[in-house]
Structure formats: structure tokens, C-alpha cells
N, C-alpha and C positions, 0 to 999 in steps of 0.2 A: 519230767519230774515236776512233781506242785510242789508249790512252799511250801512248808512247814510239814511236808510226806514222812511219813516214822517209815524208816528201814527194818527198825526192828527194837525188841527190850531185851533186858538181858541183867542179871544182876551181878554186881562187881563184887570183888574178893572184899570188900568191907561190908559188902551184904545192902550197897544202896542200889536201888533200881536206877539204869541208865537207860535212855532214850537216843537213841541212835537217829537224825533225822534231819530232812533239809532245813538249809534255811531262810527266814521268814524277817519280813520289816520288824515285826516288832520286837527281833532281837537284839535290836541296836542298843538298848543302855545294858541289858547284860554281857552285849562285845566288848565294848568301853571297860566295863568291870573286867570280865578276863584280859583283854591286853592290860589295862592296868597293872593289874598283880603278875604279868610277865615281865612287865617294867619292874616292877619289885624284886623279883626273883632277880632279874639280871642286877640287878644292885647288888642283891648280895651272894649271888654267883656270876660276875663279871664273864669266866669262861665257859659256860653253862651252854650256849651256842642260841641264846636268843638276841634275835634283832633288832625288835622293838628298843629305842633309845630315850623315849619320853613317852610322858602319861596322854592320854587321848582323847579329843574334845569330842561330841555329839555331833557337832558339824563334820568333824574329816573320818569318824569311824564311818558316816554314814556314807562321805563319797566313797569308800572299800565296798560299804554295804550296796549300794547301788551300781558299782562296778561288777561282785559277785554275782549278779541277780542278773545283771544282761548277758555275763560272760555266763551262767546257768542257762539261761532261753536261746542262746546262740552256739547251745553244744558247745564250748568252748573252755568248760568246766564243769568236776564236780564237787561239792562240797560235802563234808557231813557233819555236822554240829552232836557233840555228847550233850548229854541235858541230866539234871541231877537235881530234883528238890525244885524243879522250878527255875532252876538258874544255867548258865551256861557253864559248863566244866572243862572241854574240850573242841577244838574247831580244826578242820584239815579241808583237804582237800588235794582234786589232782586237776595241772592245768596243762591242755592240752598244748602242744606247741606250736609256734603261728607260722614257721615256716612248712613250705611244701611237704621238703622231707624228714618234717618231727610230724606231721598231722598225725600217725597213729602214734606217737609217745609224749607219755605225760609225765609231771613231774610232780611229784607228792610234796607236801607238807603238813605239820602239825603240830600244832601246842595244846598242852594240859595242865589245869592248871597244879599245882603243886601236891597240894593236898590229897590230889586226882591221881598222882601218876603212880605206876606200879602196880595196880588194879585191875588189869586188862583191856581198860578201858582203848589203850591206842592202840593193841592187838585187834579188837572187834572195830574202831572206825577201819584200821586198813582192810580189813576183809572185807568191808559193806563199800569202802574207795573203790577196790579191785574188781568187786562184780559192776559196781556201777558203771566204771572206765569200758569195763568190757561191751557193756552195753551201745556203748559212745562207741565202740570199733576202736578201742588201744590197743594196740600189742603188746609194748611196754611201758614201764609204769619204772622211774628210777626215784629213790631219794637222796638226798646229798643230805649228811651231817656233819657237825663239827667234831674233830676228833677228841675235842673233850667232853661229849656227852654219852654219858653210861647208857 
């Protein structure tokens, strides 16, 4: 997988073109932006089932972002970033697991940003997650949510 590789377009139920694709250094101040407004969100839905607990500096989005990018080159993940207008809307991924016997199972994650969600938009990242895992040789693929989110 190259940086910044488009999975695919696709236009969301609010009629805005989304970009489905990996990702790439220079999306670091638009991460910062989306975790951000997940820190938000969880302010003002406490039970909402986001984890981020504080807003995020340039320095420590980047150590994720340069964790991502080795654990992408070491088959050890996949990522897929939504993209919208130029900006980041959505970010998941599936991360292989380190023991022997998780190597073909992976475990998903995913945040959108608010404004984002409802759209289809995390319906079409899981599909583009799922072929890519496949590709990696996953057989299964779980996600864990919290039981307060719709």
C-alpha cells in the first residue's frame, strides 16, 4: 500500500464526494483537527464511547502518525482515512494482532467526525478495511463498541 493510495470515491447521502484512502505525512494538522472535535464530542456526549480525553498537540498526533505508517510498511495494519472537501472526516483502521495466535485476526476501529456520521460514510470505510485485511491474509476482523453508541 503507498501513502496517500485512493481506495475509492463515492458520494455520501448528503451528496458530498468522499475519498476513501491511505494515509499520508501531510495529514497530520487535519488528524489533530479530527481528534480534536472527538474531544468535543465527547464533552458533550460523555457516553458516546470516544476515548480520546484531551485535545492534541502536533508533536504527539505525529508520534500515532509515524507509529501508523511503520505498523502500515510492516503489514501490521490497515488504515483508511475518509477525506471530504480537502479535509479529514473519518479515520479507522484494522490492527493485526501481535500474538502468534491472533496473526490472522484483526481488530477494527473508527471515528467520524460528527457532522460526518450517518452518511455512509463508516459503512464504505468497513468495506475498503475488510478487502484490504483480506489482502493482509485476515480471517477475522472483530469490533468492540461501547454499549452506548447507536
Amino acid at each position: 500500500m503507498k501513502s496517500g493510495q485512493i481506495y475509492r470515491k463515492f458520494q455520501a447521502k448528503n451528496g458530498k464526494e468522499i475519498i476513501l484512502r491511505s494515509i499520508r505525512w501531510e495529514d497530520l494538522p487535519s488528524l489533530v483537527e479530527l481528534a480534536d472535535s472527538l474531544v468535543e464530542d465527547r464533552e458533550v456526549e460523555p457516553n458516546f464511547g470516544i476515548l480520546l480525553d484531551k485535545k492534541q498537540t502536533l508533536e504527539t498526533e505525529a508520534d500515532y502518525l509515524g507509529g501508523w505508517i511503520a505498523a502500515i510498511e510492516k503489514g501490521e495494519q490497515v488504515r483508511v482515512i475518509a477525506e471530504a472537501d480537502g479535509r479529514i472526516v473519518g479515520n479507522s483502521e484494522v490492527a493485526r494482532g501481535k500474538q502468534s495466535d491472533e496473526f490472522y485476526h484483526g481488530k477494527l476501529g473508527i471515528a467520524i467526525r460528527r457532522e460526518y456520521r450517518d452518511l455512509g460514510i463508516g459503512l464504505e470505510m468497513i468495506k475498503t478495511l475488510i478487502e484490504e485485511s483480506r489482502k493482509l491474509g485476515l480471517k477475522t476482523i472483530e469490533l468492540e463498541s461501547f454499549a452506548s453508541n447507536p
